[in-house]
C-alpha positions in Angstrom: 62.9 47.4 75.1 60.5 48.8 77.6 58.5 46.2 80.0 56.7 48.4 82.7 58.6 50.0 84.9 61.9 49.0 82.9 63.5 50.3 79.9 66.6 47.6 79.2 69.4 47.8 76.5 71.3 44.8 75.0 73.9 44.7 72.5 77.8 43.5 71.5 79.9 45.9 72.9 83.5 45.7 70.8 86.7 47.4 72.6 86.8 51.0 72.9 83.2 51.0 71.6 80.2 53.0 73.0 76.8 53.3 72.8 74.2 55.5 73.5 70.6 55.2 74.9 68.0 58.4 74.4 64.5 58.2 75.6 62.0 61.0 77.3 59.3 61.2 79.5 56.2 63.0 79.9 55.2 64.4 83.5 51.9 64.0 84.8 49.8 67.2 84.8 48.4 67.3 87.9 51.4 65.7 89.4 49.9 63.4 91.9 53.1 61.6 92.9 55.8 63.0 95.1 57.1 65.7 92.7 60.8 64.0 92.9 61.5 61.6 89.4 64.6 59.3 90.6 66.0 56.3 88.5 69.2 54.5 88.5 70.9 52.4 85.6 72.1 49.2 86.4 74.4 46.4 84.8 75.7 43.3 85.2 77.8 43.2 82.9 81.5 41.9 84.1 83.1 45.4 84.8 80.3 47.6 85.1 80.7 51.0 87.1 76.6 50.6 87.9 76.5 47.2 89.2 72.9 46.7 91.1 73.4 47.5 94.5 75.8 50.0 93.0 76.3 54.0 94.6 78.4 56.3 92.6 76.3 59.2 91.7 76.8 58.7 87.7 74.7 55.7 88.1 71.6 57.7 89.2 69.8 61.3 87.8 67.3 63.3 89.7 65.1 65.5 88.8 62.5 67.9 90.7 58.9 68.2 89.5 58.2 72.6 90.0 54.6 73.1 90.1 53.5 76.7 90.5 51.1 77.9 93.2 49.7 81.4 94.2 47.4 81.0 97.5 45.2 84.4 97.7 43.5 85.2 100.6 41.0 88.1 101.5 39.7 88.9 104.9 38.3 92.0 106.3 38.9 92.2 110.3 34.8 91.6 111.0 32.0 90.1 109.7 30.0 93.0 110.8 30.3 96.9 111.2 28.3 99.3 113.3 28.0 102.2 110.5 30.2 104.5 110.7 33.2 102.3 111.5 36.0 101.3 109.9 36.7 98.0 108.3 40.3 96.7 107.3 41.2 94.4 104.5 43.8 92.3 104.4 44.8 90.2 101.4 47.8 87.8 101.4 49.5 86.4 98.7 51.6 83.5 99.2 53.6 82.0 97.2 53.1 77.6 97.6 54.7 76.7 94.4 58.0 75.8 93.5 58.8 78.5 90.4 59.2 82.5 91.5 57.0 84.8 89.9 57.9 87.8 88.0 55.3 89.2 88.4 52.2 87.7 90.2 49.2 90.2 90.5 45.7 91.0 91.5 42.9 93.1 91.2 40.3 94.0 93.5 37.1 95.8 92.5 35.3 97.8 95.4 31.9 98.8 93.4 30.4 96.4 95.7 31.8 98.0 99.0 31.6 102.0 98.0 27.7 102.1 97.9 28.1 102.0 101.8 31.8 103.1 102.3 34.2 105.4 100.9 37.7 104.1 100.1 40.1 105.0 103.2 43.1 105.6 100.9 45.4 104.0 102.4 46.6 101.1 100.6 49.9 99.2 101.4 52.3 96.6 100.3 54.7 94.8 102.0 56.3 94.2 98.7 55.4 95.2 95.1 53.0 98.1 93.6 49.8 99.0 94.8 47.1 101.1 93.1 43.7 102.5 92.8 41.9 103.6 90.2 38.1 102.9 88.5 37.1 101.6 91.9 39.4 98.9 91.8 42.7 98.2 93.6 45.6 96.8 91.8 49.0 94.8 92.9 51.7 93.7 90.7 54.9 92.2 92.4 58.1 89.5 91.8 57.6 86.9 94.7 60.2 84.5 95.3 59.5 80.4 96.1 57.5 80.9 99.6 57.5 84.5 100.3 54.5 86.2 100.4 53.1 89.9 99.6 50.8 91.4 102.4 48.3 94.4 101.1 46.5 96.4 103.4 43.7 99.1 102.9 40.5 100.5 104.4 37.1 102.0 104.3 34.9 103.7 106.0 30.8 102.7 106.6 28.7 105.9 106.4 26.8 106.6 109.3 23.9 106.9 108.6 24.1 103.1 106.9 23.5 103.7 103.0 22.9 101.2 100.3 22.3 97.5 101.0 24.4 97.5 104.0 26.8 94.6 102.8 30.3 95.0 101.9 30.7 92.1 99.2 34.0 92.2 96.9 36.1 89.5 95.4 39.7 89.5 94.4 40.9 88.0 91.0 44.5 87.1 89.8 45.1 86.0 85.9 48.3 84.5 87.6 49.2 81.0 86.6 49.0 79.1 89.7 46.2 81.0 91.5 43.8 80.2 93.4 41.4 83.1 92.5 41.4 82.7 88.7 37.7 81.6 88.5 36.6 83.1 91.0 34.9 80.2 93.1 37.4 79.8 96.0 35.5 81.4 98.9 38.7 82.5 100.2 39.0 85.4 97.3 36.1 87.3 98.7 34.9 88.7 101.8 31.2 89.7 102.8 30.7 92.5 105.9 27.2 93.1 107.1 26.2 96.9 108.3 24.0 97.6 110.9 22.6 100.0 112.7 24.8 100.8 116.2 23.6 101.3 119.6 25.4 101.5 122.7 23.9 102.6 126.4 26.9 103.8 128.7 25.8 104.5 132.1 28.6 105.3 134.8 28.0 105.7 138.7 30.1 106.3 141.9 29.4 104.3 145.0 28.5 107.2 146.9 27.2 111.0 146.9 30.4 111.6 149.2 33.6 110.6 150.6 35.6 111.2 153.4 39.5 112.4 153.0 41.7 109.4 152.8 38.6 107.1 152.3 38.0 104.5 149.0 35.7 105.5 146.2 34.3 103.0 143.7 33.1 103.9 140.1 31.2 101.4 138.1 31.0 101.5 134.0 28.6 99.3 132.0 28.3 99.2 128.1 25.7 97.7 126.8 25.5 97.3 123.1 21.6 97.2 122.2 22.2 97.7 118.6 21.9 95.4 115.6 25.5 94.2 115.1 28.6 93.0 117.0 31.0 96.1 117.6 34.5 95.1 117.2 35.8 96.6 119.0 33.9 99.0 121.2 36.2 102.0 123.2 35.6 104.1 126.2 37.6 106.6 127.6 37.1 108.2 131.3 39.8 110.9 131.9 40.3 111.5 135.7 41.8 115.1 135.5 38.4 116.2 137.8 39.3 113.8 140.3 42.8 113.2 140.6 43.1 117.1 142.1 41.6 115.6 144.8 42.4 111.8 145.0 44.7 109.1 143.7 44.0 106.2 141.6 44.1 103.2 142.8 45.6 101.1 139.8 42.9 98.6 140.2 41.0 98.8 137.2 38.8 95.7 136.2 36.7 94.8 133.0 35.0 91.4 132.8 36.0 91.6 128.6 38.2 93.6 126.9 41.4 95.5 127.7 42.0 98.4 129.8 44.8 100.9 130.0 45.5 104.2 132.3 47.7 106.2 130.5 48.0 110.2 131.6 45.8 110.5 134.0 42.9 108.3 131.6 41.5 105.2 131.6 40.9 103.2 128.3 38.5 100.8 127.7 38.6 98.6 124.2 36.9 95.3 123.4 35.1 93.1 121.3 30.8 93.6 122.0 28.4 91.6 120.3 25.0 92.2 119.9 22.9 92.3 123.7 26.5 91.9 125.4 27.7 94.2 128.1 30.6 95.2 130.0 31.2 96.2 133.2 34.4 98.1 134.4 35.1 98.9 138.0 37.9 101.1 139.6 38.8 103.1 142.8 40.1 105.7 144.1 41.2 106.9 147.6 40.8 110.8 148.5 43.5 112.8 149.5 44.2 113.2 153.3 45.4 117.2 152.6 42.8 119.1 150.4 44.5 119.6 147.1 41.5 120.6 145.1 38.2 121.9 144.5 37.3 118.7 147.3 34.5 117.4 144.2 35.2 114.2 142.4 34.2 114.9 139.0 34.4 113.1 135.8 32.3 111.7 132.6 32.9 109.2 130.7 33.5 109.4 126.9 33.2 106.7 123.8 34.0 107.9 119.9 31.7 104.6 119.1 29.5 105.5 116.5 25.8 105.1 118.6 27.0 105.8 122.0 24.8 107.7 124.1 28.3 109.3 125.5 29.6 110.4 122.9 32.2 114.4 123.0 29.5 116.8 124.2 26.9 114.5 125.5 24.7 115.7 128.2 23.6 112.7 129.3 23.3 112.5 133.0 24.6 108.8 133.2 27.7 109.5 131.5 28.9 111.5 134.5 29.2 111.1 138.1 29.8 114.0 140.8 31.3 113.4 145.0 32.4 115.9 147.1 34.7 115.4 149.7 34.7 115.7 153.6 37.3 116.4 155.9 38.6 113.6 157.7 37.3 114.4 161.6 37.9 112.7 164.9 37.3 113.4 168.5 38.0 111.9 172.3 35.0 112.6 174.9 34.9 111.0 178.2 38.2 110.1 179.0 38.8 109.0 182.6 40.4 111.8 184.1 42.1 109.6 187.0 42.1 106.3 188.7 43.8 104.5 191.7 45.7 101.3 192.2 45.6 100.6 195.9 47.9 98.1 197.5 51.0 97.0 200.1 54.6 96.4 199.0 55.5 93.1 197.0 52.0 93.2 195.6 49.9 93.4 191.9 47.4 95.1 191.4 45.0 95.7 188.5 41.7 97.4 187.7 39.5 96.4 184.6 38.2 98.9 183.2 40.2 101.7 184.6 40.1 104.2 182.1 37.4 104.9 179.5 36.8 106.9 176.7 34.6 107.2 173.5 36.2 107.6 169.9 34.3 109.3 167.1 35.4 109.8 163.5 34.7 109.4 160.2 38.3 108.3 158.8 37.2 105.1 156.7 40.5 103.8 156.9 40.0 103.4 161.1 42.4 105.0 163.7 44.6 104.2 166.6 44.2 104.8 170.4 47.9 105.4 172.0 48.8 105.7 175.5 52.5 106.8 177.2 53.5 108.0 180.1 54.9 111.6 180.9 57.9 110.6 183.3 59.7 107.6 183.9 58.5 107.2 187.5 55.6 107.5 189.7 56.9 109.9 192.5 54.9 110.5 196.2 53.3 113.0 197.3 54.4 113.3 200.8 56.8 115.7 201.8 60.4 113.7 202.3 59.6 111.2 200.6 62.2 110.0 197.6 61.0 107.0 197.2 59.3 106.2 193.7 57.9 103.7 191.7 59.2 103.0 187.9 56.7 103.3 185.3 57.6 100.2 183.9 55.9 98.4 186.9 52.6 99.5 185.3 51.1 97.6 182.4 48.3 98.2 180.2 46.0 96.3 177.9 42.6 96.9 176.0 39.9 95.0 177.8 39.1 92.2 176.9 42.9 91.1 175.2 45.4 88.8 176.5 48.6 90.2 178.0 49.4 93.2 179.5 51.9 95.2 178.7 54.7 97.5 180.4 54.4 101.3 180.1 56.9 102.9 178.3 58.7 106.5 178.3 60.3 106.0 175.4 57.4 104.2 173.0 53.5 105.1 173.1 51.6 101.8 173.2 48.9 101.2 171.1 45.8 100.5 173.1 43.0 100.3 170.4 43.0 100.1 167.0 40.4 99.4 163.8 40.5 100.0 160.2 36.8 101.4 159.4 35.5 104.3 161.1 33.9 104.6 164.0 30.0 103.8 165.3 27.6 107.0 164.4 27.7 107.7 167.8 30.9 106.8 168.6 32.9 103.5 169.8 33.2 102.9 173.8 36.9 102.2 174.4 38.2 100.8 177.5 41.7 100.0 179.1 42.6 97.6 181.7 45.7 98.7 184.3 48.2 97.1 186.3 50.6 97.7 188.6 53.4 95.9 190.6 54.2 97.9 194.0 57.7 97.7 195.3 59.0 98.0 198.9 58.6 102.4 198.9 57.1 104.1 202.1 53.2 104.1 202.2 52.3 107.1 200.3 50.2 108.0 196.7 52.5 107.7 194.2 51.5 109.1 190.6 52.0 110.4 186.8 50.3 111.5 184.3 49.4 109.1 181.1 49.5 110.8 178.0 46.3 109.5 176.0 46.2 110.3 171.7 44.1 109.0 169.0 44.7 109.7 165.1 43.4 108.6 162.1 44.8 105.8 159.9 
């Protein structure tokens, strides 16, 4: 007898007798349970093997629920395409059901792409066969439970656009188990817009000239003006006209995208939709020795279809020209001599004691050195042996703390800036010191040894 959810047998069992019970069942379609049909048999009969509460496995079947399941997805890698681009398709077939296939397939018509694009012919399958013919790409392939089939391919927009600028085409599988066999799941198609392209690439330098060992900046901006997102965009800016006579500073900056500098070029790719711009900075720093034609030169290239800058453009904004001075620096008005008076056991000092005025144009500053010729200052008396070490004279740029000894065996550094110096020139003063031992009353002296250098 059957009672809901219980089919139960009764009946006079004699020794060594058997009996047995057939009956079937007829699964859901769709399965909305959990795809697993368990039962047990039970008895309480004296003796049973399947008492209730029993666990040997002869008690109990099993039995798995396979549903098949083919998940199709199309995507093309934008929504929209400057003409003249190229958009790739993807479609993925996945198999989500619990039978393999042998085989699951697709087509793919393209009469709704080709009046604006031409087939790339490129097609690709991770696994299976792929095929065009008619307009229409085919795939046939075995797919085992949960592996999936990736199929590539291309096309390209014609620039200028043609047809009704839209890409529109819908895969279809006669596959048991898809999800593209009527047609209505959104995720079997894919629609691209094509649009006019437009982009304004303008690129300066941050000045006319430079001097040798000094920082150039250049400044890129893209902006895209057309009708549709570019995805990406690219720009290219090879340095060959200015690394002759400079070196790059590896500090390249884009506030979207990606850059790269690879042989001698910098790269530019990125995402640009419609009235956005971008804005890439670098540097570079020109080389102390002259190596080159002493002109920074270089234009800026993009292969993005509606770039003002595209190979062989003339436009002026797509290149920038600096020449490059020599690196120049001069010392006028250098004290020529000054006195320290005093008696034994005594120091004295004079501010301002030697002067001078600096000029150059290094932008990366310079330094103002200062040693001493001899180790001692020696009289100038006739018998006299007595002298003074150099060491008992200090030095320090007016206006610091400390002064420090003179050395023989180190020049001391007695001004120093990074930037170049006034138009006119920067006033540079040093303050002196000096502690006289006992020596016989005389003029002692030595010459100071004064040198300033670019950074």
């Amino acid at each position: 007898s059957f009672a809901a959810p219980t089919l139960t047998w009764t009946g006079d069992l004699a020794i060594g007798a058997s009996v047995t019970v057939r009956y079937s069942i007829t699964v859901h379609d769709p399965d909305t349970g959990d795809k697993l049909i368990i039962n047990r048999v039970t008895s309480t009969a004296p003796g049973s093997t399947c008492p209730p509460g029993g666990t040997l496995p002869q008690c109990s079947t099993q039995l798995r629920v396979l549903i098949p399941g083919l998940l199709i997805t199309k995507t093309a890698d934008t929504a929209s395409v400057v003409a003249g681009s190229v958009v790739h398709y993807t479609v993925t077939v996945v198999n989500t059901g619990q039978t393999a296939f042998a085989p699951a397939g697709f087509s793919d018509p393209l009469t709704g792409v080709l009046d604006d694009a031409s087939y790339g012919g490129d097609a690709a399958a991770s696994t299976g066969t792929v095929g065009y013919s008619n307009s229409t790409l085919v795939w046939s392939g075995a797919l085992d439970i949960g592996t999936t089939a990736t199929i590539t391919y291309s096309v390209s927009t014609y620039f200028p656009a043609l047809g009704d600028r839209t890409l529109t085409n819908t895969v279809s599988s006669a596959t048991a188990g898809a999800d593209c066999r009527s047609g209505s799941d959104p995720r079997c198609s894919s629609t691209v817009t094509v649009l006019v392209p437009a982009l304004v690439v303008t690129k300066t330098a941050a000045a006319s000239q430079v001097v040798a060992g000094g920082s150039l900046g250049y400044t890129i901006t893209a902006t895209n003006t057309g009708q549709a997102d570019y995805a990406p965009a690219t720009l290219t800016d090879p340095l060959a006209g200015v690394l002759d006579d400079a070196t790059y500073n590896a500090d390249a900056a884009a506030n979207t995208g990606a850059l790269s500098f690879v042989g001698g070029t910098i790269a530019w790719t990125g995402a640009l939709p419609r009235g956005a711009t971008v804005t890439i900075s670098y540097s570079v720093t020109a080389n102390i020795a002259g190596t080159g034609d002493a002109v920074l030169t270089n234009r800026v290239v993009s292969a993005t279809v509606g770039s003002t800058c595209t190979t062989g453009s003339v436009d002026p904004r797509c290149a920038t020209s600096t020449s490059v001075a020599a690196r120049s620096i001069t010392l006028t008005g250098l004290t020529p001599s000054f006195t320290l008076s005093g008696v034994p056991h005594t120091t004295v000092d004079s501010t301002g004691a030697v002067t001078m005025t600096v000029i150059t144009n290094s932008t990366s500053g310079y330094q103002v050195t200062v040693q001493p010729a001899a180790a001692r200052l020696s009289g100038s008396l006739p018998g006299n042996n007595d002298v003074i070490p150099v060491d008992q004279m200090s030095v320090r740029e007016t206006g610091s703390p400390g002064f420090r000894a003179l050395s023989v065996a180190n020049a001391l550094i007695v001004h120093q800036q990074n930037a170049a110096s006034a138009p006119l020139g920067d006033a540079v003063s040093n303050d002196y010191q000096v502690q006289i031992p006992f020596v016989a009353p005389d003029t002692y002296s030595a010459t100071l040894e004064y040198i300033v250098s670019a950074q």
